[in-house]
C-alpha positions in Angstrom: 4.1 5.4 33.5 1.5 8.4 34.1 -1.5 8.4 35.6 -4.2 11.6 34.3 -7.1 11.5 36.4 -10.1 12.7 34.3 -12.6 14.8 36.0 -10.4 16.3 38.7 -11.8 19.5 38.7 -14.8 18.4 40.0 -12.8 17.1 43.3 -11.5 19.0 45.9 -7.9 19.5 46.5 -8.0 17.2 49.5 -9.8 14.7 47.0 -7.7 15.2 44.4 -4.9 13.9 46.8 -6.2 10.6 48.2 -7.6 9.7 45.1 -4.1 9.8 43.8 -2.9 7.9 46.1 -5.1 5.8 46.1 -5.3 4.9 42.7 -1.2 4.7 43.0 -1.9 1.7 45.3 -1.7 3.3 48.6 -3.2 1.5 51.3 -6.1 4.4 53.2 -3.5 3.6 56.3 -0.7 5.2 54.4 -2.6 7.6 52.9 -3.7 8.6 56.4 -0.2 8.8 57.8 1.2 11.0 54.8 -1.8 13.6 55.0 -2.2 13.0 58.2 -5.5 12.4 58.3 -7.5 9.7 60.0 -8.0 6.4 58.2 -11.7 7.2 58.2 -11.2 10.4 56.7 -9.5 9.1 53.8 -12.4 6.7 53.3 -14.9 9.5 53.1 -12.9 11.6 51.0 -12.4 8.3 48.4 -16.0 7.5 48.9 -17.0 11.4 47.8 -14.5 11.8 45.0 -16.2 8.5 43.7 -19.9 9.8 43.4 -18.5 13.5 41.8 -17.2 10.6 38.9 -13.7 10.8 37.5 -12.0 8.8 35.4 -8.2 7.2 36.0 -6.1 6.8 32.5 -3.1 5.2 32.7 -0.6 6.5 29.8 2.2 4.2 29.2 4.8 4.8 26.3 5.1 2.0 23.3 8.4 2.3 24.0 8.2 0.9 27.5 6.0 -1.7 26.4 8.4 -3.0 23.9 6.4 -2.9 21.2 7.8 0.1 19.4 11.8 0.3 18.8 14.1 3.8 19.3 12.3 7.3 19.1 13.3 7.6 16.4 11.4 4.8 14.7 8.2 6.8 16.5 9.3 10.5 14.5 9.3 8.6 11.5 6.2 7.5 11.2 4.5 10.5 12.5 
């Protein structure tokens, strides 16, 4: 699974990160401790990124869903 965060240029790097993280399912606690950064920081930086608007996409492969079979299969039809 990958996540593609539409919009990121409009965050700041610092953004960029706890949005990541965030949308990974981080808690703001642990997001604190690994950018060491106070809980309240992260909430403001979340809080910020949200107004600028981006957009999360998650891109998950057929394949991983099960609905598709080998690779293969996938080159074939393109």
């Amino acid at each position: 699974m990958q996540i593609e965060i539409r919009g990121a240029e409009r965050l700041s790097f610092r953004e960029r990160q706890v949005v990541t993280l965030k949308e990974m399912g981080y808690s703001a606690d642990h997001i604190a401790k690994q950018l060491r950064l106070s809980p309240s920081t992260v909430a403001t930086l979340y809080n910020r990124a949200r107004t600028k608007g981006y957009e999360v996409v998650i891109v998950i492969p057929g394949n991983n869903l099960g609905i598709f079979g080998s690779d293969e299969e996938e080159e074939d039809k393109a």
